[in-house]
C-alpha positions in Angstrom: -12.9 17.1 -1.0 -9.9 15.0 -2.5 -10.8 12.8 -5.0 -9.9 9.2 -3.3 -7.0 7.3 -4.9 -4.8 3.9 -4.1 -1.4 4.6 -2.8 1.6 2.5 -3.8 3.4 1.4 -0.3 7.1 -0.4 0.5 7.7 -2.4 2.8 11.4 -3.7 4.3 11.1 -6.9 6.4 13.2 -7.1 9.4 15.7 -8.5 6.8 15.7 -5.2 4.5 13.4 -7.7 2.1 11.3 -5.2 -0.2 7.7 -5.9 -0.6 5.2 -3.7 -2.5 1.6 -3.2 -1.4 -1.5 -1.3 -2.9 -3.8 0.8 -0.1 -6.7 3.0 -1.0 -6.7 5.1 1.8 -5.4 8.5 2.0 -0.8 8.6 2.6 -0.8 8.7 6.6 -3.8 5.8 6.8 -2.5 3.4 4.0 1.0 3.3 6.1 -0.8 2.6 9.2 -3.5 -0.2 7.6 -0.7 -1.5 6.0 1.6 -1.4 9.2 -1.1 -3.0 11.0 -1.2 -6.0 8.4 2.5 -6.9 9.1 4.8 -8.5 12.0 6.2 -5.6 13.9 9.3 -4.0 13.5 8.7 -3.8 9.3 8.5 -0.1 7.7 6.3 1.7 5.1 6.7 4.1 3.6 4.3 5.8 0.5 6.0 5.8 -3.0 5.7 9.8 -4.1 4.2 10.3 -7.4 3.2 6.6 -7.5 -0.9 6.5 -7.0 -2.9 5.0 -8.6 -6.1 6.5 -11.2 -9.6 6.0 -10.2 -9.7 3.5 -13.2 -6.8 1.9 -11.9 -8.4 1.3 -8.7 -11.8 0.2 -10.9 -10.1 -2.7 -12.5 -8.6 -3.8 -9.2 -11.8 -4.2 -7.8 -10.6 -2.7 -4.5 -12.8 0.3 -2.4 -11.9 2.1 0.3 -10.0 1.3 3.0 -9.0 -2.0 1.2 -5.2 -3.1 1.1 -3.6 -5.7 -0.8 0.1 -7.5 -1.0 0.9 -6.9 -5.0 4.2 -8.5 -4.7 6.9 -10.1 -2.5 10.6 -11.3 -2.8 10.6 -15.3 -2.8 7.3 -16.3 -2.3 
């Protein structure tokens, strides 16, 4: 079994606004929790090459199945 490991996802608002959010869940299930977290009509998409270490995901205190907002433009 894969070892489990925090995805790095981008978001575009409706207005093409970036926002970055962390998901530890595997690439097809940290686009839909995340998805599922935002208003409709946003996109996701997994950054490639951007997960995170299992000691990264240690000193964010986050398990599986957890998502978090890590940053946004203006707030």
């Amino acid at each position: 079994m894969a070892e489990a490991v925090a995805h790095i996802v981008r978001v575009l608002t409706d207005s093409r606004d970036p926002r970055v959010w962390l998901a530890f869940a595997p690439p097809d299930e940290a686009i839909t929790r995340v998805l599922d977290a935002v208003p409709e009509g946003w996109a996701a998409t997994v950054l490639p090459g951007c997960a995170l270490s299992p000691a990264d995901v240690s000193a964010l205190h986050i398990g599986p199945g957890d998502i978090r907002e890590i940053s946004s433009r203006g707030d």
